[in-house]
N, C-alpha and C positions, 0 to 999 in steps of 0.2 A: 392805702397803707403807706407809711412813710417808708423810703429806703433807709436800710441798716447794714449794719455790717454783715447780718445771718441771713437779710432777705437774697433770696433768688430768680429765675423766669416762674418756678412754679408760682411766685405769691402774686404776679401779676403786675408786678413794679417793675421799675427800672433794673440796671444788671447791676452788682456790686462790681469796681473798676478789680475788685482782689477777686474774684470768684465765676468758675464758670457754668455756664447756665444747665450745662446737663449734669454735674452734680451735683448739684440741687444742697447746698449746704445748709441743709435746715436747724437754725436754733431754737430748742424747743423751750418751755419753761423750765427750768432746771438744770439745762444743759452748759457744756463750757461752749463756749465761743471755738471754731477751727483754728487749729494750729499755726504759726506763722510758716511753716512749711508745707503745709497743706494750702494755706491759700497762696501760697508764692508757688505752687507747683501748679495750681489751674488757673492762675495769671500769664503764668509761662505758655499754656496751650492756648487760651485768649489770645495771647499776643502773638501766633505762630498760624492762626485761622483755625484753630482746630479746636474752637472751645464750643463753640455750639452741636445743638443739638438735634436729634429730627421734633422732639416731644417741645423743644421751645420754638419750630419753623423753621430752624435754620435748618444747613447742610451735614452731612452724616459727619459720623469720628469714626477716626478708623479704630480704633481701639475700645466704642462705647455701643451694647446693642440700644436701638431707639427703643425697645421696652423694656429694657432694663434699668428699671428707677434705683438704681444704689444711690440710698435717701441716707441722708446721714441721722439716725434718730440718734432716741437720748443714751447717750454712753456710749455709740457704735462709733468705730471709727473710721473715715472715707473710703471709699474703693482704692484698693492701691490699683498701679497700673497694672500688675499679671491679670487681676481682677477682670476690669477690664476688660482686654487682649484675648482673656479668654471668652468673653462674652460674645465679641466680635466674632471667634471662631467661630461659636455657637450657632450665632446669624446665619453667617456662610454658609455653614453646614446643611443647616437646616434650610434654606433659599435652594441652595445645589439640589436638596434631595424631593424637594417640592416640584422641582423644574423637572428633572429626572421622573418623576412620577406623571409628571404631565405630559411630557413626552413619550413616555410607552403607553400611554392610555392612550393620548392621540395615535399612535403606531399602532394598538391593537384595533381599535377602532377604523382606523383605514387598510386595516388587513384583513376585518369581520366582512367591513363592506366590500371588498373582493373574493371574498372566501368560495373557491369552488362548490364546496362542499353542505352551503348551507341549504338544512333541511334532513341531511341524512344522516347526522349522527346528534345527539343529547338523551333529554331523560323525559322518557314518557310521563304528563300531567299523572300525579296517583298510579301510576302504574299499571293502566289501563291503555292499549292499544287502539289508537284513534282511529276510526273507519277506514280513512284511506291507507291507511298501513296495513289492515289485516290481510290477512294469507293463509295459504296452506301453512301450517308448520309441521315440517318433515323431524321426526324424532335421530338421534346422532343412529342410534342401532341400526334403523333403516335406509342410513345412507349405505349407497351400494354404486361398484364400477361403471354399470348402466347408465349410469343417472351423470355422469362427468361433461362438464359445457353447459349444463342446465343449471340454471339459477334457484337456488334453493332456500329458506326461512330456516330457521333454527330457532330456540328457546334452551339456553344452557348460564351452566355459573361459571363465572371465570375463575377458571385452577390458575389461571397465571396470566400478568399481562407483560411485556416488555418492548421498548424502543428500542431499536438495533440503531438507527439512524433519524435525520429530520426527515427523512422518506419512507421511512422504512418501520413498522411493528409486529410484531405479532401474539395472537392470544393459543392461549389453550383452554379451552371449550369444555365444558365435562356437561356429560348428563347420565343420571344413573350409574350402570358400568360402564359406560365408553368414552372416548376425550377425541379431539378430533383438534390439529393446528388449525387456526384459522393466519391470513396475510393480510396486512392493510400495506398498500403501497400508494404513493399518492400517481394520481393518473396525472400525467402533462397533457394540456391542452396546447393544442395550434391556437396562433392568433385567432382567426375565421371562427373558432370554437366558442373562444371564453368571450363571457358576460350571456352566450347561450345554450349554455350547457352543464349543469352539475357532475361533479367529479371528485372524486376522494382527492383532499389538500392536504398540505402539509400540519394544517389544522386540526384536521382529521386523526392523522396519524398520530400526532401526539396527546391528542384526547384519549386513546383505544388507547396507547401506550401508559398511560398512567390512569388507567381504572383499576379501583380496588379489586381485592382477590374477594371471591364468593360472590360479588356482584352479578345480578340474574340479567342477561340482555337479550335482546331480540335483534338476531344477525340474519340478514340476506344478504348472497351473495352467489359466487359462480362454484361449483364444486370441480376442484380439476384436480390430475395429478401429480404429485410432487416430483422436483428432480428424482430423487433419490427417496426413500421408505425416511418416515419423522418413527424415528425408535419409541420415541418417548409419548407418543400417541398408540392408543389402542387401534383406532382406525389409521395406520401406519403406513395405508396407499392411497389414502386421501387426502387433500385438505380445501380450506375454503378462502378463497377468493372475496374479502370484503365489499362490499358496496355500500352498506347501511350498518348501523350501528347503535342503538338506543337500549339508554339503561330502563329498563322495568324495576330493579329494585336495589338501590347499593350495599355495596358490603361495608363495614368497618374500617377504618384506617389500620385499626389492628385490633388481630382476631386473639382468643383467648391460648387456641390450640391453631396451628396449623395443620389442615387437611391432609397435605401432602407428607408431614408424621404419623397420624396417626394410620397415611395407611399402612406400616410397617405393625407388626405384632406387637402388645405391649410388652416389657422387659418382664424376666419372667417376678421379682420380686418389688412393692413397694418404694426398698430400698436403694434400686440399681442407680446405675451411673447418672448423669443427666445427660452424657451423650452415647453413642454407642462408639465400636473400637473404628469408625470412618469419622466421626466426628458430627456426626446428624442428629440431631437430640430426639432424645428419648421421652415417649411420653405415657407414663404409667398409667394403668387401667382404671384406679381411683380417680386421674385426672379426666379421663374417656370419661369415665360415668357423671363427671361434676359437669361436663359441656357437652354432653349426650348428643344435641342436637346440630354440633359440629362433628360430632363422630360419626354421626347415623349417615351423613353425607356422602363419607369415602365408597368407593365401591365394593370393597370388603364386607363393609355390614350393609350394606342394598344388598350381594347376593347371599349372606348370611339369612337374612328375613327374606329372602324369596323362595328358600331352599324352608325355612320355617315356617310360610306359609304354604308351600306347594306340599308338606305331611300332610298339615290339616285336610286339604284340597285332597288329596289320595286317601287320607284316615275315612272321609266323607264318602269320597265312593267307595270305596270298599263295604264301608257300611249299607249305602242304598242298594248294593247289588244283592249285598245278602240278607235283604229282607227287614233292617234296621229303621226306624221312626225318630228322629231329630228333636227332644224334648230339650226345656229350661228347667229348671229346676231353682230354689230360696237360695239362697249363702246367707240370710240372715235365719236362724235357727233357735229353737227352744231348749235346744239341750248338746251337747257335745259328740257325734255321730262315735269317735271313739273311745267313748269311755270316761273324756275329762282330760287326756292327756295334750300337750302341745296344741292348746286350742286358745283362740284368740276371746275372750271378754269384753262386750261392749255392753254399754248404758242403753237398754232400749226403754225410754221414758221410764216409769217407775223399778223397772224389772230389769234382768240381766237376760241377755243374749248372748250367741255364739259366732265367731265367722265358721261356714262350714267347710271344715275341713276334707271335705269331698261330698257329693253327691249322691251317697250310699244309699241312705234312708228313701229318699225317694224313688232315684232308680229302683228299689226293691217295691214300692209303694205302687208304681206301676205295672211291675208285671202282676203284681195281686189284682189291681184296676181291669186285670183283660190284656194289655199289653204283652207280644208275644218276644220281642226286641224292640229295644230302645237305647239309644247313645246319647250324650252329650259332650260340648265343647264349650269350658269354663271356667272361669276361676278357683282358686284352691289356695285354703289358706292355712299355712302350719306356723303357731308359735315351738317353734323349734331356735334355740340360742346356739345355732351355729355357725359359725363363720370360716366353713368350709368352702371351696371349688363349687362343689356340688349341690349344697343347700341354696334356697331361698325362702321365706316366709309365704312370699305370694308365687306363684305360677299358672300356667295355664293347662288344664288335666280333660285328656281325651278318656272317657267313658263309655263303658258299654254293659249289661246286663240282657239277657236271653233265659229265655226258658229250657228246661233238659230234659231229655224226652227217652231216652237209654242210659246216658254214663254221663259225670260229670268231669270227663275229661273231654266234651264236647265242646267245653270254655277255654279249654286251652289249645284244641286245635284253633278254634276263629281267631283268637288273641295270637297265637303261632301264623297264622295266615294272613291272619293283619301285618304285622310287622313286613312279613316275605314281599307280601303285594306293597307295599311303601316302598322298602330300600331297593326290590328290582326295577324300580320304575323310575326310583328320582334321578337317576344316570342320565338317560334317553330325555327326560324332561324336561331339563335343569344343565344342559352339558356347559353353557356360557358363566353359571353362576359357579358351576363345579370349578373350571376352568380359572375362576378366577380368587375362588379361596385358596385354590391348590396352590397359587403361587404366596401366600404366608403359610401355609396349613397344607405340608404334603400329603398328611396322612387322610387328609379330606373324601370322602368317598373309596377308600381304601378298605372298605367293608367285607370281610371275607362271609359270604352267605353261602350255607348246605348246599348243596345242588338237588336235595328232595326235602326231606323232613329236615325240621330242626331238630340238634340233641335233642336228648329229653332225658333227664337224671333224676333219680328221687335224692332226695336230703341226707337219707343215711348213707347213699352213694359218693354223694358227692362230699362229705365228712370220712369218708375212707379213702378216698383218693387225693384230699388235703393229707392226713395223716399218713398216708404211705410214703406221701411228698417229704414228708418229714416238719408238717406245720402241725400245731397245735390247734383242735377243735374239739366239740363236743356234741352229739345228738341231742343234747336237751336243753340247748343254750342257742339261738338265731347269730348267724354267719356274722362275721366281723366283716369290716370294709376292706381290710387288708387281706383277709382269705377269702372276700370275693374275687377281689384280682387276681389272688395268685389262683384261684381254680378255672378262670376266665381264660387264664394263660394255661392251665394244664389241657382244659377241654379245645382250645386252638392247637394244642398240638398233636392231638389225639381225633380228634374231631375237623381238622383243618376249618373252623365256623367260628367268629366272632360273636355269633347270638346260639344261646344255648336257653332251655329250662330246665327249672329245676321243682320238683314238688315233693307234696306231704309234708309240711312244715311241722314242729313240733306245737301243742295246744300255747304253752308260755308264750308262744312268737307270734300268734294271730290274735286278732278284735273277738269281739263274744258270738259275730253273725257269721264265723265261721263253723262251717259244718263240719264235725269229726268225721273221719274216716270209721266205718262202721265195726271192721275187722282188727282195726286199731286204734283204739278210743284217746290213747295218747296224742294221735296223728292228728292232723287235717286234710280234710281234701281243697288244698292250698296250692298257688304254685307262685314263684316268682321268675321271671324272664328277666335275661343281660345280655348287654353287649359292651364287647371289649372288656368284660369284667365287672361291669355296675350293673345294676339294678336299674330296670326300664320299666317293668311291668311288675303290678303285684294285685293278684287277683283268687278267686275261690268260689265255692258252691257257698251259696249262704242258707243257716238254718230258716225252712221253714213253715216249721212248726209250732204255734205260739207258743205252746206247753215248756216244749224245748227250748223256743228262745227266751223265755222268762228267766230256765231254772240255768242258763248260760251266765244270763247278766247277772243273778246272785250272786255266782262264785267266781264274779271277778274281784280284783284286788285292788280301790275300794271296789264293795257290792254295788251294785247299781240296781236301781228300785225302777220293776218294766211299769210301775201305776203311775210313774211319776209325771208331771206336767208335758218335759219334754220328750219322754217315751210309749207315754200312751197310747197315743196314735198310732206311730209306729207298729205297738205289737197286737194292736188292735186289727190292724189293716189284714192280718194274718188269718184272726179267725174266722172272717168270711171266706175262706176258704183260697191259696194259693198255691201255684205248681212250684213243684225244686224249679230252680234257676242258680245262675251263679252270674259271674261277670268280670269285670278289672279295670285297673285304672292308668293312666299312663301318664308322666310327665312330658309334654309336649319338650321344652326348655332341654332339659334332660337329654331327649331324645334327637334331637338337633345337635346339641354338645357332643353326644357321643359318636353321631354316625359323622360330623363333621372333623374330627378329633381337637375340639377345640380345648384350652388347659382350663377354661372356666364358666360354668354357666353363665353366668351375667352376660357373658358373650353372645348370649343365643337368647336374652330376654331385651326387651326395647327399653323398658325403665325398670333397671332390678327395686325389688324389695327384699332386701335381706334387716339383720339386728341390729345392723347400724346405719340402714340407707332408706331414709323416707322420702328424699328428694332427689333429684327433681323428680 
């Protein structure tokens, strides 16, 4: 190509005597020709040495990056010099920070390969302890003063991690209810030592220093005793001496809720503040239920469910001692066990089903079977639209039914005996989990129990002793929630007793398999059991006599037809001949809430279901 006035280095010609070779003054077809000031201004850097380019072989410009093509196309106009100058910056900048990078990699890299400490601390492959690592792992609870100067394993989440110094970290341990400081201090080696000996570095420390919170690790180390008691540790005269350090499973960079909020009580409304009056945020109970499985964490609800498992566990023996048989029983159902009221509806293939709303029918099914006592422990489902403290749709419902053999107040003693034998014992059982709801929840185990019998009231009594109170009640209408309480609180002060019963319910306030009182046909031989005022237990003699329970379910309000698909059976099961029996039913949830004084059931259930909570 012949040289021109618009050729450049890039076209592979000669240089134009006007033009310098790194800006590239390209004339395109259509273009003007450069300016007479523009080619008199890169004439001037030609002739000053500073015209070439890296991209044409020559020497750098201080003011042009070598891949910076500022091409003159069609209609653009030259790179001015800021142009330029800033390009140049750019280079530098970017050259500095490349060097800079390469430099601390080589730095880290000749720090890895000196690093005392390698081997002892990273992240287990899968989260699986490799052979040479395993060990005893001693649980946080069962560390003990004995045991101080011995090296010990652990398996805990990190409540907290923090760097005091490049020497210096430490974590806080949680497992269950207990936390326990751990130290990582980096160990100095003697000359004679190092290159032969592993030892916590300062590598080290600063790894353990910046581990996520909730991250699951596996620490060995020396257990010894602190200067001074760590307050803020449950185990407060101990703590643990690092040596090893390995993630089993990391936490989040950031968690949804923090742990160490929520173990403070929720605020008492939806609406509260977002911090409380110190400044620590607040984090509402709907928020608790939406990340459950951050909640369930704290040590508050680890001894909430151990005090809620350890009922069950006591509900059970009591049961075996007294002669009881541990049956299952359907929750999918042909017909509605009360009646059609507050019953859940599902699609069973062509046909409609029920969820059961308790275990009634069967339990009764079996003592006609032969069965002389039988319990269960099991779900319980009420379509009930409330969005109360105290409601749920689902629960878990401890069960029992017995045969009678003189009076059907035989039901209420076992059911009064149950209770006694549960709350005198979870004290003595349970004192670490007690010990540690009491610190959100004073009133936790604060259960005032009879020192022999529990009350025991009939219905009309205890509507005379609302009314003398000066509250408003009626014999033939079932107790309001609010004149439970207030009679809860009358029979506490009269009764010095938090659980009281009450029976003879009137016929409007019981199901149809309730059996009347014989002497008064209005009545029932009914009862319901409270504490602190609510409603724990509700239980009765059920009819049975098919005769009798046929001409019950007519005259309910609607009638109920005993021929019907899903009652057949049922009242069938009768005329082969079966003993009076009676029994009750108990809301586990409930019964946790109230003996714990917690403000809300959900608090005492693992994943609520109430009207508005399907998830998680």
């Amino acid at each position: 190509m012949a040289d021109g006035p618009g050729s450049g280095s890039a076209g592979g010609g000669g240089s134009h005597p006007q033009a310098a070779p790194s800006a590239e003054m390209v004339v395109t077809e259509g273009s003007a020709p450069p300016s007479k000031s523009a080619v008199k201004d890169a004439q001037e850097k030609k002739d000053d040495g500073s015209g070439s380019s890296a991209a044409a072989g020559g020497g750098s410009h201080p003011q042009a990056a070598p891949g910076a093509e500022m091409a003159v196309t069609e209609g653009s106009a030259p790179p001015s010099k800021g142009a330029l100058k800033k390009a140049q910056k750019e280079k530098e900048k970017a050259e500095k920070a490349a060097k800079r990078a390469q430099e601390e990699r080589k730095q880290k890299e000749a720090a890895a390969a000196n690093d005392t400490a390698k081997g002892l601390y990273g992240k287990f492959e899968g989260g699986l302890v490799p052979k040479e690592e395993r060990g005893e792992v001693v649980e946080l609870v069962n560390l003990k003063e004995d045991m101080v100067g011995k090296q010990v394993t652990v398996e805990a989440r990190v409540h907290n991690a923090r760097g005091q110094s490049a020497k210096l970290a430490f974590l806080d341990l949680r497992e269950e209810l207990e936390n326990i400081q751990a130290v990582v201090a980096e160990t100095v080696l003697s000359e004679d030592q190092k290159g032969k000996t592993t030892a916590v570095s300062r590598h080290m420390v600063k790894w353990c220093g910046g581990l996520s919170r909730e991250s699951i690790v596996y620490v060995t180390g020396l257990l010894q005793k602190p200067f001074e008691p760590v307050h803020s540790a449950s185990i407060a005269n101990l703590e643990l001496h690092v040596q090893k350090c390995f993630v089993i499973a990391e936490g989040p960079e950031r968690l949804a809720m923090q742990v160490v909020d929520a173990m403070k009580p929720p605020p008492a409304g939806e609406e509260a503040g977002e911090t409380d009056e110190k400044g620590a945020p607040q984090v509402t109970l709907s928020t608790r239920l939406d990340n459950r499985v951050i909640d369930l964490r704290t040590p508050l609800n680890m001894a909430i469910f151990e005090i809620n498992g350890k009922i069950k566990e006591l509900f059970r023996e009591f049961m075996h001692a007294n002669g009881f048989k541990e049956f299952e029983t359907p929750k999918v159902l042909g017909a509605a066990t009360e009646g059609g009221a507050n019953v859940f509806e599902v699609k069973y293939f062509d046909k409609l089903a029920y969820l059961g709303q308790s275990p009634q029918f069967y339990k009764q099914m079996l003592i006609a079977a032969g069965r002389k006592r039988v319990y269960e422990v099991g779900p319980v489902f009420r379509a009930e639209n409330s969005n109360t403290p105290r409601h749920l749709t689902e629960f878990t419902g401890l069960d029992f039914e017995m045969r009678i053999t003189e009076s059907w107040e035989e039901v209420v003693d076992t059911a009064e005996k149950m209770i006694l034998y549960i709350f005198s014992r979870l004290p003595q059982q349970c004192p670490r989990e007690m010990e540690v709801i009491k610190r959100a929840y004073p009133e936790a185990g604060n259960f005032k129990l009879p020192s022999g019998k529990a009350p025991r009231i009939t219905f009309a009594e205890g509507i005379k002793m609302l009314c003398d109170a000066g509250h408003e009640a009626s014999e033939s209408e079932d107790i309001s929630t609010t004149n439970e309480k207030a009679l809860g609180r009358l029979i506490l002060q009269k009764h010095q007793s938090d659980f009281y019963t009450m029976t003879h319910y009137p016929v409007s306030a019981r199901p149809f398999y309730t059996h009347l009182t014989p002497e008064a046909p209005h009545l029932t031989n009914s009862y319901d059991a409270f504490m602190r005022g609510q409603e724990i237990v509700s239980g009765a003699q059920r009819v049975h006599e098919p005769d009798a329970l046929a001409q019950r379910m007519r005259t309910m309000q609607p009638p109920l037809d005993p021929q019907s698909e899903g009652f057949r059976h049922y009242v069938e099961a009768f005329r082969n001949g079966c003993a009076p029996h009676g029994g009750a039913g108990f809301g586990l949830n409930r019964l946790t809430m109230l003996y714990l004084g917690l403000p809300n059931v959900r608090q005492a259930t693992l994943f609520p279901r109430d009207p508005v909570r399907l998830v998680p």
